[in-house]
C-alpha positions in Angstrom: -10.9 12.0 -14.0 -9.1 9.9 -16.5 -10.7 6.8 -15.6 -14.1 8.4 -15.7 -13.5 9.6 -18.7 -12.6 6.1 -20.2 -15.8 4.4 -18.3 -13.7 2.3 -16.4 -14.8 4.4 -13.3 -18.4 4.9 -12.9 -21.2 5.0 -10.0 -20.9 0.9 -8.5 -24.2 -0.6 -9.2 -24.4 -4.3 -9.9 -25.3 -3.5 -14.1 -22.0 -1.8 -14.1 -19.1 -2.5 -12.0 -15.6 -1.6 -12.6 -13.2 -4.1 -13.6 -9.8 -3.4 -12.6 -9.0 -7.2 -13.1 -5.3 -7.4 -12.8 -4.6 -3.3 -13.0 -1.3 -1.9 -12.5 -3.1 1.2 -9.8 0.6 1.2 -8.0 0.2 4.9 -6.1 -3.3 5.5 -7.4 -5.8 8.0 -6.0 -8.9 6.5 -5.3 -10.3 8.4 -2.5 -13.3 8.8 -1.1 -15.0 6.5 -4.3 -17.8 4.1 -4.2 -16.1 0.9 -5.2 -18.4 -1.5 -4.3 -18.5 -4.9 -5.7 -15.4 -3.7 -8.5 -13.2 -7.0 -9.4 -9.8 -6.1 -8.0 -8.5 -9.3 -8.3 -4.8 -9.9 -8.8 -4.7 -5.9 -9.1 -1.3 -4.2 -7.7 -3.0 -1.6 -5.9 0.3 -0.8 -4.0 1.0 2.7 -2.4 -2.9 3.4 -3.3 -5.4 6.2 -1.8 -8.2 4.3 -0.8 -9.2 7.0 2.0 -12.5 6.6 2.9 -13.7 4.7 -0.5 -16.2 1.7 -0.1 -14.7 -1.7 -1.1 -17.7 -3.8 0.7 -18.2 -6.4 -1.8 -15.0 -5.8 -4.0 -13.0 -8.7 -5.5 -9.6 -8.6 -3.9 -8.3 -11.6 -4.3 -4.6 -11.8 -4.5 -4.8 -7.8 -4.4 -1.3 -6.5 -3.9 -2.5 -3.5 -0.9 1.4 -3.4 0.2 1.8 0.7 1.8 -1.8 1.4 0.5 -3.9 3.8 2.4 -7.0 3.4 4.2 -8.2 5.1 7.3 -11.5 4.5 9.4 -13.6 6.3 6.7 -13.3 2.9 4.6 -14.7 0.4 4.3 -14.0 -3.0 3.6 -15.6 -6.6 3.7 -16.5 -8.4 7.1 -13.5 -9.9 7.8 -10.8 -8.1 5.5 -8.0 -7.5 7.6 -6.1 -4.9 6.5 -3.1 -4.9 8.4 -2.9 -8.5 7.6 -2.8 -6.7 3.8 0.1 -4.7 4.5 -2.3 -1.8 4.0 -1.4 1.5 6.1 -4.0 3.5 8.1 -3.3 7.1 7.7 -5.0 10.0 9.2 -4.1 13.0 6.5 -2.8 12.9 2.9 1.2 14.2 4.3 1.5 10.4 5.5 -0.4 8.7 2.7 2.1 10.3 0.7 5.1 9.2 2.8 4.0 5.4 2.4 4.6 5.5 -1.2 7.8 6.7 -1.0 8.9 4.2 0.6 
């Protein structure tokens, strides 16, 4: 809620798009969040919830996704590998959790 509360997070349209431009999101919960076309670049988005959010679009370039969730409720752009990202597919929050303790 905090970051809706600060306007950082807000419904993705191309007027208003997050920026989380180099954000220290280490273990954050972004579930289930239209993300689209928000500028993730150079972000540490390690040990993150990214659980069936919407990241088609999004700027992660250089994105740290080391241990961050995803399962196959997310998407991501053509090509994005996530594995290649380190990323973790989980099926249930008990071994999203685990990642980041890790």
């Amino acid at each position: 809620m905090f970051l809706y509360d600060i306007n950082l997070l807000k419904t993705s349209s191309k007027k208003q798009l997050p920026l989380f431009f180099g954000a220290f999101l280490t273990n954050a919960k972004l579930q289930n969040l239209d993300l689209r076309y928000a500028n993730f670049q150079g972000a540490d988005l390690t040990g993150a919830d990214l659980r069936g959010t919407d990241l088609r679009g999004a700027n992660l370039e250089n994105a740290i996704l080391k241990h961050a969730c995803y399962n196959n409720l997310t998407s991501f752009n053509q090509g994005f590998a996530p594995i290649t990202a380190r990323m973790k597919e989980v099926l249930n929050s008990r071994e999203c959790f685990s990642a980041r303790s890790r």
